[in-house]
N, CA, C and O atoms as a CHARMM CRD file, in Angstrom:
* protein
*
  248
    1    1 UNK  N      4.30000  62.29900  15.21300 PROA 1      0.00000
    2    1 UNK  CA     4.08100  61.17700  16.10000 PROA 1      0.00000
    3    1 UNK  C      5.41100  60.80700  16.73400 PROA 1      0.00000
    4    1 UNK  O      6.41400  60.71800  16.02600 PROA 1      0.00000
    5    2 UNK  N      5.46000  60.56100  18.20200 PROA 2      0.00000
    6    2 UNK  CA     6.65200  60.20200  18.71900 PROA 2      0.00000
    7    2 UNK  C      6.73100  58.85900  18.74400 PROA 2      0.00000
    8    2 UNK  O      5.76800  58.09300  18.78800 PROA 2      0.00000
    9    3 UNK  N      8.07600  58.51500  18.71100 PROA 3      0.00000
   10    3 UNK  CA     8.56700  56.86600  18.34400 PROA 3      0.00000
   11    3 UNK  C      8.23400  56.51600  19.71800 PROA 3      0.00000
   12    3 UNK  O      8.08200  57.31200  20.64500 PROA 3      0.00000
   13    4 UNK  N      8.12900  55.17300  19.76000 PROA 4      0.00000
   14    4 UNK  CA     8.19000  54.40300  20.77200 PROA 4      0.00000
   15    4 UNK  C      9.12100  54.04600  21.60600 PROA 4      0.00000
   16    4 UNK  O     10.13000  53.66000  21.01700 PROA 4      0.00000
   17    5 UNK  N      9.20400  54.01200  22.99100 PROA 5      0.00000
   18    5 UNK  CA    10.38900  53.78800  23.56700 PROA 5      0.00000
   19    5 UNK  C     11.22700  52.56500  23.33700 PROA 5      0.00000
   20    5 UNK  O     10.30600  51.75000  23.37600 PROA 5      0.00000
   21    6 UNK  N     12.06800  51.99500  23.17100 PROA 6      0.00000
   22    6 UNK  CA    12.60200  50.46100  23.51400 PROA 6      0.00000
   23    6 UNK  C     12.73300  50.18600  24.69000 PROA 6      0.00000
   24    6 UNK  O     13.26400  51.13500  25.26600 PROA 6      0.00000
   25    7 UNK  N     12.44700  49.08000  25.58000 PROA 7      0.00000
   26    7 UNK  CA    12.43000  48.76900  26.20300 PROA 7      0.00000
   27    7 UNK  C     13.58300  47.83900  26.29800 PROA 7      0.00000
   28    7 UNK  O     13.75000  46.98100  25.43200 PROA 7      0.00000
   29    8 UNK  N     14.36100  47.96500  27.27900 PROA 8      0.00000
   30    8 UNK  CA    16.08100  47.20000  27.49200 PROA 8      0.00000
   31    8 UNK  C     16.21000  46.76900  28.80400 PROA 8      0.00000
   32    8 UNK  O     17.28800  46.27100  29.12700 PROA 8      0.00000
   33    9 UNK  N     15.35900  46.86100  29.58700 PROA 9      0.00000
   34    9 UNK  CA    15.65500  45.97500  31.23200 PROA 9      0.00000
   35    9 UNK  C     16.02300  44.76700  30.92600 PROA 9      0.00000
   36    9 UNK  O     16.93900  44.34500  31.63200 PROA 9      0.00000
   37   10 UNK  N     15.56700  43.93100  29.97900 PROA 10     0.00000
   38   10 UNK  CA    15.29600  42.84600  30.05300 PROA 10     0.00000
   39   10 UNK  C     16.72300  42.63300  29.48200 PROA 10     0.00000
   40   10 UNK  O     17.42600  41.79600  30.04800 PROA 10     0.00000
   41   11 UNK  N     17.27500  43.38200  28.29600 PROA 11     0.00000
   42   11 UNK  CA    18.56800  42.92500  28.17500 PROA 11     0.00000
   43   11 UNK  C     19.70500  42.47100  28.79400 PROA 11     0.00000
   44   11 UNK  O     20.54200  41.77500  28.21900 PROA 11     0.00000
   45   12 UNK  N     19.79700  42.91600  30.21800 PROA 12     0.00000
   46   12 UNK  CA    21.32000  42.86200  30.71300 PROA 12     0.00000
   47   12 UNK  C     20.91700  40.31900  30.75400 PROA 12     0.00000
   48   12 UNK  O     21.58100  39.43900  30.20600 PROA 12     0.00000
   49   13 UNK  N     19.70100  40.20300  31.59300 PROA 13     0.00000
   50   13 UNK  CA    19.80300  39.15500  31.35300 PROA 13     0.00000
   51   13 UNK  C     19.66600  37.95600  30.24300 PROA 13     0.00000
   52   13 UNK  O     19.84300  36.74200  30.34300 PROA 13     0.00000
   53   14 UNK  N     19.18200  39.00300  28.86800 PROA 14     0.00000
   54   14 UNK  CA    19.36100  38.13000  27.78300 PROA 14     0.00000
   55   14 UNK  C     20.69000  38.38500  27.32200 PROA 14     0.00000
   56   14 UNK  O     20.89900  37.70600  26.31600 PROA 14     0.00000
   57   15 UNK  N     21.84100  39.20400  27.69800 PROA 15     0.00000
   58   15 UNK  CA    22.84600  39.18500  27.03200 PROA 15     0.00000
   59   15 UNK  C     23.91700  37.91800  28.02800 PROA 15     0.00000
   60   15 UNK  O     24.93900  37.38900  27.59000 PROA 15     0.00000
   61   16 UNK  N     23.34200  37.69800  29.33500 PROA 16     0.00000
   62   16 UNK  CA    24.32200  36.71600  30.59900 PROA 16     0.00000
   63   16 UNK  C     23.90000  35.58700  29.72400 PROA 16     0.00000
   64   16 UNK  O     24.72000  34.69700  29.50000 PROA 16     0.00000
   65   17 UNK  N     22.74200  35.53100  29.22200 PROA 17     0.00000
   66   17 UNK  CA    22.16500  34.13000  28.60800 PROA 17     0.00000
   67   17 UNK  C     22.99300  33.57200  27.28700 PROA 17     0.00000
   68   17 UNK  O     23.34200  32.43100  26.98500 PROA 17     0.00000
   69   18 UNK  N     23.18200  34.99900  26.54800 PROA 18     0.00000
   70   18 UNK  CA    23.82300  34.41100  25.45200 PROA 18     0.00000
   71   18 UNK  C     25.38000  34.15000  25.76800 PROA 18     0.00000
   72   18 UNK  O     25.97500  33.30600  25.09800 PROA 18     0.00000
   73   19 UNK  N     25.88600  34.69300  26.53700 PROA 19     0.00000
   74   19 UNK  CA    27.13000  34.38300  26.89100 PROA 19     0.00000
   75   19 UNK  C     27.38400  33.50900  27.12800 PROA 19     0.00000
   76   19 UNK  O     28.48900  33.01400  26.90700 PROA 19     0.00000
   77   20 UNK  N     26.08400  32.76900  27.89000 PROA 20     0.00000
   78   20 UNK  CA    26.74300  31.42000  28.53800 PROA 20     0.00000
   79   20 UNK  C     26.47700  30.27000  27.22100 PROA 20     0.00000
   80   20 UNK  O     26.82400  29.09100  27.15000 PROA 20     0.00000
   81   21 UNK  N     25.81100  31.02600  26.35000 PROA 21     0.00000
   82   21 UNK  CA    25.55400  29.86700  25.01300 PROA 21     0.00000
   83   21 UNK  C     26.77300  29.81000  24.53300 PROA 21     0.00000
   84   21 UNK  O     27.27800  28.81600  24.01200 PROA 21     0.00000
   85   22 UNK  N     27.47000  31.25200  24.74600 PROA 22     0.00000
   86   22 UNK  CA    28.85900  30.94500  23.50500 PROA 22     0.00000
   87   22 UNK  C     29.97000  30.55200  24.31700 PROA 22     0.00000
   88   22 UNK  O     31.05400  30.42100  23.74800 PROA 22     0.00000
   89   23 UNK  N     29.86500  30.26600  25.97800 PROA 23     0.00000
   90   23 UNK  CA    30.98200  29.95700  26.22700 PROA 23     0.00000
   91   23 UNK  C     30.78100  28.44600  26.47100 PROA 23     0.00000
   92   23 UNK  O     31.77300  27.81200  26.83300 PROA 23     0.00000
   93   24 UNK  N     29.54400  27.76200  26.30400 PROA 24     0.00000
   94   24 UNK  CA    29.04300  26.31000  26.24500 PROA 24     0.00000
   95   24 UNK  C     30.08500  26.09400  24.85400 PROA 24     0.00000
   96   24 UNK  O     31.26400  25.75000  24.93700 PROA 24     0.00000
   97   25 UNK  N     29.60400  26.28300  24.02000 PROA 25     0.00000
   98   25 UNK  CA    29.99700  26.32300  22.70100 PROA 25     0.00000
   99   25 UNK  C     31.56000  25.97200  22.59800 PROA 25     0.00000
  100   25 UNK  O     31.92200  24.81800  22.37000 PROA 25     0.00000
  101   26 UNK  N     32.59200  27.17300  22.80300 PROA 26     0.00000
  102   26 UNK  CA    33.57500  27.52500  23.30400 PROA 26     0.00000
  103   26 UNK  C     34.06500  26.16700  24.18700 PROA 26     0.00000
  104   26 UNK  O     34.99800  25.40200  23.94700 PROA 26     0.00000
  105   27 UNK  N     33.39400  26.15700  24.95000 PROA 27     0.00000
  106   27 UNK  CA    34.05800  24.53100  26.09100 PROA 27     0.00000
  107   27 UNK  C     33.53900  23.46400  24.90900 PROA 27     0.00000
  108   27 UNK  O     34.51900  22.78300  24.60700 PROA 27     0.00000
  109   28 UNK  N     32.45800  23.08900  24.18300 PROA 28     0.00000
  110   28 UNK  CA    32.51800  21.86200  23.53800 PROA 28     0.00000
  111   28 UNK  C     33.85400  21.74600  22.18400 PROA 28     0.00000
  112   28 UNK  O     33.91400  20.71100  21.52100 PROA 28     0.00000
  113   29 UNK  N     34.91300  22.99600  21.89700 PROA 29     0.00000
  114   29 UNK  CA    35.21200  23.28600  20.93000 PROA 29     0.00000
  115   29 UNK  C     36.61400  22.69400  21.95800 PROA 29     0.00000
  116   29 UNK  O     37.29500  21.84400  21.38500 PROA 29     0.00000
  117   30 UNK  N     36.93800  22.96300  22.97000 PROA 30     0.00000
  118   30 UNK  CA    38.15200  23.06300  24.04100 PROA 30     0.00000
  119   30 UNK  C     38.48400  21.48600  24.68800 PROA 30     0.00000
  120   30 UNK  O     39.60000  21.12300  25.06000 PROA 30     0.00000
  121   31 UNK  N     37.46400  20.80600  24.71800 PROA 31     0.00000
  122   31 UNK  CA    37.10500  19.79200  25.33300 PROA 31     0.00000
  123   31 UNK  C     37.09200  18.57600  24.17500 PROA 31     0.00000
  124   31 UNK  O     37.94100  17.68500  24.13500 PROA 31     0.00000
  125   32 UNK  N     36.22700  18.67700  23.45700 PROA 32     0.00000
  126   32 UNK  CA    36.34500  17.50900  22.09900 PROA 32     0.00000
  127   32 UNK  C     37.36100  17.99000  21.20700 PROA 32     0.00000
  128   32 UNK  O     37.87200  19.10900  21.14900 PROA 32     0.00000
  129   33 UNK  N     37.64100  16.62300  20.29500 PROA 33     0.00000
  130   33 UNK  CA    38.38500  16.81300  19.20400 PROA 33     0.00000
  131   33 UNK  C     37.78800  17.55300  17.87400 PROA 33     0.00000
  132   33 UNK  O     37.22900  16.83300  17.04600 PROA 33     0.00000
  133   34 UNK  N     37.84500  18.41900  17.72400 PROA 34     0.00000
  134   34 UNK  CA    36.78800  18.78800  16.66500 PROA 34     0.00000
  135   34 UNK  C     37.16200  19.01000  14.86700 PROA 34     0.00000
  136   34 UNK  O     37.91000  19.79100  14.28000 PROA 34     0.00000
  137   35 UNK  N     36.55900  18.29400  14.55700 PROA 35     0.00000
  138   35 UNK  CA    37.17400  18.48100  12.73000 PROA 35     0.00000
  139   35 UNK  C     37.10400  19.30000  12.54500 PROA 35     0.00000
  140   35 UNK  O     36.72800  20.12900  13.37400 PROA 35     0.00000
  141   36 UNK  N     37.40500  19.56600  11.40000 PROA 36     0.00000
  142   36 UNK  CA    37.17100  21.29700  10.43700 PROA 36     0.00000
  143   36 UNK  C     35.53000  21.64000  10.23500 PROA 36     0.00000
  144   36 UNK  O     34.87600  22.68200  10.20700 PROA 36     0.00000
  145   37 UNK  N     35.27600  20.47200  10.13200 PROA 37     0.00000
  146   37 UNK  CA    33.86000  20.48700   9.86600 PROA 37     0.00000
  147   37 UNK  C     32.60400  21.10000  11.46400 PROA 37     0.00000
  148   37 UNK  O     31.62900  21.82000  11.68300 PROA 37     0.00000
  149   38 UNK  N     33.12600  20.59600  11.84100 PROA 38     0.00000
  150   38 UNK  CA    32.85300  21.12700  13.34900 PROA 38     0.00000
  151   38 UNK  C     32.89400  22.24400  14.24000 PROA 38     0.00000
  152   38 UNK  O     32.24000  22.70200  15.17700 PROA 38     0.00000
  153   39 UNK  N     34.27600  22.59100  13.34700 PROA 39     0.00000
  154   39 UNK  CA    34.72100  24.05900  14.47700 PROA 39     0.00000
  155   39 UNK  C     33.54400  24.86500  13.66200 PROA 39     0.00000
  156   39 UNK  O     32.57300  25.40900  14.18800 PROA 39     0.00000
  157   40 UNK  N     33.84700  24.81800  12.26200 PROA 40     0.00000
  158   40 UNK  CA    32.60000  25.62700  11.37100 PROA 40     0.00000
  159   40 UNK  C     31.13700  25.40400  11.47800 PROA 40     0.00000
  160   40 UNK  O     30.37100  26.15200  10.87000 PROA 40     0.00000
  161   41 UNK  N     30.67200  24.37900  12.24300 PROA 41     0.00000
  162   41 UNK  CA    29.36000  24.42900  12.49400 PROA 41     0.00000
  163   41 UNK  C     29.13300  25.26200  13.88300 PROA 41     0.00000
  164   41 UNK  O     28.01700  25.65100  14.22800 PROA 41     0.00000
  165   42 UNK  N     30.39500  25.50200  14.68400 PROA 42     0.00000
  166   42 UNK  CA    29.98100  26.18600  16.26500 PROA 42     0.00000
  167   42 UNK  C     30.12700  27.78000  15.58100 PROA 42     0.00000
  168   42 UNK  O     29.60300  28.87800  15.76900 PROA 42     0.00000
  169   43 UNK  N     30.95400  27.31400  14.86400 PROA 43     0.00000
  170   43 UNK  CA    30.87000  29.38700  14.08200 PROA 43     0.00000
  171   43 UNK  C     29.76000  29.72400  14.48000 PROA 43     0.00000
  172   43 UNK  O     29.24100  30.23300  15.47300 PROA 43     0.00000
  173   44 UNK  N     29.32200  29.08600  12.86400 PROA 44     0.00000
  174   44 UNK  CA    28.17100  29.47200  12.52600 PROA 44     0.00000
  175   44 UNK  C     26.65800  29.78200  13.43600 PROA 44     0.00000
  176   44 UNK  O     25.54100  30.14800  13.07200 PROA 44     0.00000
  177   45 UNK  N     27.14600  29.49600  14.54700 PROA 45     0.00000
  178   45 UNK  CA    26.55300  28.96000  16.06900 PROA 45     0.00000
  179   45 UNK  C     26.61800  30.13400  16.90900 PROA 45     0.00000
  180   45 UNK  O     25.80900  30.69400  17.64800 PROA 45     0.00000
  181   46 UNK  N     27.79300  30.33600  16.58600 PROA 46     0.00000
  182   46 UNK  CA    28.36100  31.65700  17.83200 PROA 46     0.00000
  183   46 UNK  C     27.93100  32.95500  17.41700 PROA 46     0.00000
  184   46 UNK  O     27.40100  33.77200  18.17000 PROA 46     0.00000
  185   47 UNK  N     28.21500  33.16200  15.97400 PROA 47     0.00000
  186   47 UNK  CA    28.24800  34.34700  15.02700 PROA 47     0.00000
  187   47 UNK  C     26.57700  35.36400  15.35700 PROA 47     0.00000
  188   47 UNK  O     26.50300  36.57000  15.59400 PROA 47     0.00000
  189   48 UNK  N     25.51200  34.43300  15.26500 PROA 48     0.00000
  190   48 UNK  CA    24.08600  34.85200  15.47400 PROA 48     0.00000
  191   48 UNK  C     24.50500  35.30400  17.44700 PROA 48     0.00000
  192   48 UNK  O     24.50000  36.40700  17.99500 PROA 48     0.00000
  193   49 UNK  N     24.70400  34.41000  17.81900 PROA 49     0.00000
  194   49 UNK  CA    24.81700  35.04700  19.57400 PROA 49     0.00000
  195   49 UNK  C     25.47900  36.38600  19.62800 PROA 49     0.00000
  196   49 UNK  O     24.88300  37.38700  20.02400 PROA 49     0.00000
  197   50 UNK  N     27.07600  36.38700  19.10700 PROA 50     0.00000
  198   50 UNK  CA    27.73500  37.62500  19.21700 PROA 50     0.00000
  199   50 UNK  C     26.72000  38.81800  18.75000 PROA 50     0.00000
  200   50 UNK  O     26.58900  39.82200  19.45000 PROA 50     0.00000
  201   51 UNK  N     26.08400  38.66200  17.64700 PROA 51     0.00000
  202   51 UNK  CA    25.24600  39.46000  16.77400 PROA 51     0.00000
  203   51 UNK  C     24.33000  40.09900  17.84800 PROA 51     0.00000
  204   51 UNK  O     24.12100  41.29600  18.04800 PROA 51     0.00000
  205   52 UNK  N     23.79800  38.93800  18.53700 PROA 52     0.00000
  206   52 UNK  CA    22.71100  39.73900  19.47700 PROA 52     0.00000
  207   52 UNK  C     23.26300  40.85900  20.43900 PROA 52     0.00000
  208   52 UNK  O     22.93800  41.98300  20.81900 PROA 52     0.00000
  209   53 UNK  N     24.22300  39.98800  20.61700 PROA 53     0.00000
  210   53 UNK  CA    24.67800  41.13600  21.84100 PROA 53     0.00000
  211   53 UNK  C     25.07200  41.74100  21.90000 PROA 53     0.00000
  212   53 UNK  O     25.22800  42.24300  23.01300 PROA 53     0.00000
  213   54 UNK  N     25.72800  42.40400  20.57600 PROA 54     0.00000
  214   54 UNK  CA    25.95500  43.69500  20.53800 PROA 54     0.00000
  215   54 UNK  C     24.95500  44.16100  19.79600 PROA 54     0.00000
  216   54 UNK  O     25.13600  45.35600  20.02900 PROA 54     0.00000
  217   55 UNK  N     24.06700  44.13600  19.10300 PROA 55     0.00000
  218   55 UNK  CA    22.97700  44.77800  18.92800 PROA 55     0.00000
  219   55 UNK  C     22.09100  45.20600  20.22500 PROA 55     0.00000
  220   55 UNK  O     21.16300  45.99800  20.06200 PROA 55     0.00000
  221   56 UNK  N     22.33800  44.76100  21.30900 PROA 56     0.00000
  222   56 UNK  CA    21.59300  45.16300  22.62000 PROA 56     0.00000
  223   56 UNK  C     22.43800  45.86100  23.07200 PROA 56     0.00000
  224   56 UNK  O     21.89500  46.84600  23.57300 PROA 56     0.00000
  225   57 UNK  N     23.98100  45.90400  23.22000 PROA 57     0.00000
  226   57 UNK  CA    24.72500  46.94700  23.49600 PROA 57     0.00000
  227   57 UNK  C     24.43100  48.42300  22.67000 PROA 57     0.00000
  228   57 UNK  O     24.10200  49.49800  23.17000 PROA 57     0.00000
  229   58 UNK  N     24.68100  48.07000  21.14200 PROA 58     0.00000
  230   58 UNK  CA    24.19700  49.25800  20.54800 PROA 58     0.00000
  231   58 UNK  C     23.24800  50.21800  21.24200 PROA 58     0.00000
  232   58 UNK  O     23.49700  51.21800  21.91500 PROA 58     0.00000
  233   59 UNK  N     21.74500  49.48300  20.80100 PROA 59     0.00000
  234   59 UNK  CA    20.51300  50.30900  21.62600 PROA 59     0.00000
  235   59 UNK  C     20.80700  50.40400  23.17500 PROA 59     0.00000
  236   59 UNK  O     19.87800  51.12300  23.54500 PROA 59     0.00000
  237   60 UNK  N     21.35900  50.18100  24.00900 PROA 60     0.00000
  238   60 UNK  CA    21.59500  50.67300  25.25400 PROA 60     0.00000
  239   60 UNK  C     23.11000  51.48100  25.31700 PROA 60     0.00000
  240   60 UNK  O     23.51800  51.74600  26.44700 PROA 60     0.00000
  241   61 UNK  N     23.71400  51.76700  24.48200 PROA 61     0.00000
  242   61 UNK  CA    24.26000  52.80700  24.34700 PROA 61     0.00000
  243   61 UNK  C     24.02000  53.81800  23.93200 PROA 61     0.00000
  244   61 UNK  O     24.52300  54.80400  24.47000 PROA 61     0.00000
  245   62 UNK  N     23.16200  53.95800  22.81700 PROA 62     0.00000
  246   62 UNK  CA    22.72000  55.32600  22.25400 PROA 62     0.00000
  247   62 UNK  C     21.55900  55.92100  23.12500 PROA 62     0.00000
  248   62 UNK  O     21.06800  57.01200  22.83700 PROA 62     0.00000
């Protein structure tokens, strides 16, 4: 049985999307004063975005 194709058109604009989440992020980190407590909650914030997008790089590289 042959695998199924993935389908990746749709990526180039879910990866502009997440970018602009982490550079929102990024400006609320640049802009406010942010505790320790804070910078570590945008981590934790950013970390899942970066994740995506190179997992969509991956499959549209191979």
């Amino acid at each position: 049985m042959s695998a199924l194709p993935t389908t990746t058109a749709c990526y180039q604009l879910r990866i502009t999307e997440l970018q602009l989440q982490i550079q929102s992020l990024l400006e609320q980190m640049r802009v406010g004063c942010c505790t320790p407590l804070e910078v570590e909650r945008i981590g934790c914030q950013i970390q899942p975005l970066y994740a995506a997008i190179w997992a969509m790089h991956a499959e549209t590289d191979a």
